[in-house]
C-alpha positions as a Markdown table, in Angstrom:
| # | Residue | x | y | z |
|---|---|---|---|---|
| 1 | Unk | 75.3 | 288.0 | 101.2 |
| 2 | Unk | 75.1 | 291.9 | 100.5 |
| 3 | Unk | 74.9 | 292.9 | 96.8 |
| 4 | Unk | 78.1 | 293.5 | 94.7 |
| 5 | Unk | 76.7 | 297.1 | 93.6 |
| 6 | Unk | 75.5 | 300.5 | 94.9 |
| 7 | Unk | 71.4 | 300.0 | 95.0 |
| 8 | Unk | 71.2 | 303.5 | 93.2 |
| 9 | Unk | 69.7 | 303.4 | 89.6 |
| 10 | Unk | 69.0 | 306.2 | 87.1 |
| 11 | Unk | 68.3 | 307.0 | 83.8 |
| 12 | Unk | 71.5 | 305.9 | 82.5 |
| 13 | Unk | 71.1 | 302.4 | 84.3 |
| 14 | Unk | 72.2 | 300.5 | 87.6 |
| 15 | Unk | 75.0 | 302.4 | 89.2 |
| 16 | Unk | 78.2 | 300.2 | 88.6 |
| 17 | Unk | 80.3 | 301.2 | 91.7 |
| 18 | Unk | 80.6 | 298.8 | 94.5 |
| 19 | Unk | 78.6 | 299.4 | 98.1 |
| 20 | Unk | 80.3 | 301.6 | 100.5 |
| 21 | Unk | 77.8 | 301.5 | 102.7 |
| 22 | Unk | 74.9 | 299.2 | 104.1 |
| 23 | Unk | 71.6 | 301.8 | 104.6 |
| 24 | Unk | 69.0 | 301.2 | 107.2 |
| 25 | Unk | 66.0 | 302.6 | 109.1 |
| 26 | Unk | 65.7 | 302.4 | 112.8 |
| 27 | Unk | 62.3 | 302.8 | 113.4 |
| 28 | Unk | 60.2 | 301.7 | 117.0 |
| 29 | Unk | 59.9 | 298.3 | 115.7 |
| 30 | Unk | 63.3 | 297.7 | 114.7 |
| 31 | Unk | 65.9 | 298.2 | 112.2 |
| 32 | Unk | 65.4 | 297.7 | 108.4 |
| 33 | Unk | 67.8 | 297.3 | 105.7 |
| 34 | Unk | 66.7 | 298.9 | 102.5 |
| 35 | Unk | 69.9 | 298.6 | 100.4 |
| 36 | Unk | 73.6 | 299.2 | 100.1 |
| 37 | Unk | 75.0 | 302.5 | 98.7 |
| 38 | Unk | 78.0 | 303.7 | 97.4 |
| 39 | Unk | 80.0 | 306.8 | 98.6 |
| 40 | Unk | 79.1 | 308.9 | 95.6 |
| 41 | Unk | 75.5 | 308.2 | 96.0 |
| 42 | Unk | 75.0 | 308.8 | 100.1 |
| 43 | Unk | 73.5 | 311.7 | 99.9 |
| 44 | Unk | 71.1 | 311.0 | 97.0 |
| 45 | Unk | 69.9 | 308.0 | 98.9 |
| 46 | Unk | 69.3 | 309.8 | 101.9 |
| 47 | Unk | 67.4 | 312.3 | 100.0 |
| 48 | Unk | 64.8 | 309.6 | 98.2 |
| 49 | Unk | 64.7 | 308.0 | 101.1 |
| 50 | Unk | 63.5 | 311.2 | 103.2 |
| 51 | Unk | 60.8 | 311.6 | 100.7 |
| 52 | Unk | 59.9 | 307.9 | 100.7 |
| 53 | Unk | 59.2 | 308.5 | 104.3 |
| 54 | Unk | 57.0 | 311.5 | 103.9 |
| 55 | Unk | 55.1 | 310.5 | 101.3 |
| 56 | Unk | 54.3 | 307.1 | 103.8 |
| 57 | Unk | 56.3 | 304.7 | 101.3 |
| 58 | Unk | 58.7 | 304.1 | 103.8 |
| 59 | Unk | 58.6 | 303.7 | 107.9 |
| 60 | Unk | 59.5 | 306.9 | 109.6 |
| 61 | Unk | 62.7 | 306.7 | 111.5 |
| 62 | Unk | 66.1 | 307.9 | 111.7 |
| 63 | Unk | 68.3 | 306.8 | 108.5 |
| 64 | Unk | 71.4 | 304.7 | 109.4 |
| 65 | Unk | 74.8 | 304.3 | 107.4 |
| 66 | Unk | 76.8 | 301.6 | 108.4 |
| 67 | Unk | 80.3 | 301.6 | 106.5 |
| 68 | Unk | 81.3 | 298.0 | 105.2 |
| 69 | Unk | 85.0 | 297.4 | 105.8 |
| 70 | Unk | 86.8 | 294.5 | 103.6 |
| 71 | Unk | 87.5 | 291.7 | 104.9 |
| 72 | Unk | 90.3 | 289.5 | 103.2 |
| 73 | Unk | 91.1 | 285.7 | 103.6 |
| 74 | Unk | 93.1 | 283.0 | 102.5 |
| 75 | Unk | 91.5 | 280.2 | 103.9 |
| 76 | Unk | 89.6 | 279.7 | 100.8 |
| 77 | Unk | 91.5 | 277.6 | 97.8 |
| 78 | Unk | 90.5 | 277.1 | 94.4 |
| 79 | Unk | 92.6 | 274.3 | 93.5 |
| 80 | Unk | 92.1 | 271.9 | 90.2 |
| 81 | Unk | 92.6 | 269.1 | 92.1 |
| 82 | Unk | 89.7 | 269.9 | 94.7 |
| 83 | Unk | 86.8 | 270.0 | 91.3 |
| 84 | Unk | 85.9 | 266.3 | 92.1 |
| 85 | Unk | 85.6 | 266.5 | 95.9 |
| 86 | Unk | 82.4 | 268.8 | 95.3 |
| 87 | Unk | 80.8 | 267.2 | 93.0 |
């Protein structure tokens, strides 16, 4: 499960728009996921994240966006009828 919401908070509070994009670190090791981002906020992220690194908060490595796509289905139901079977 990803989070419903761009990682990104400031001084007015979390930012409320939903993830555009899943944000990573590829680094000799492997690849890390340090949050989800929205479009508006890409470039900030990338920015902290820069700073993270040289400041040795954060593993240096190349910064990786990874656009979510949606994904619909109907092969999940909420019917009345189906409230017992679960419980």
């Amino acid at each position: 499960m990803l989070p419903d919401r761009c990682s990104i908070k400031d001084k007015e509070g979390d930012c409320p728009n939903p993830p555009s994009y899943v944000v990573s670190i590829m680094h000799d090791s492997g690849e890390y996921m340090v949050g989800v981002v929205c479009k508006e906020h890409r470039s900030q992220m990338e920015s902290r994240l820069e700073v993270m690194q040289n400041n040795g908060d954060m593993p240096k490595g190349s910064i990786k966006f990874v656009e979510l796509k949606p994904v619909g289905t109907d092969c999940v139901a909420n019917y009345p009828d189906d409230r017992g079977f679960l419980s």
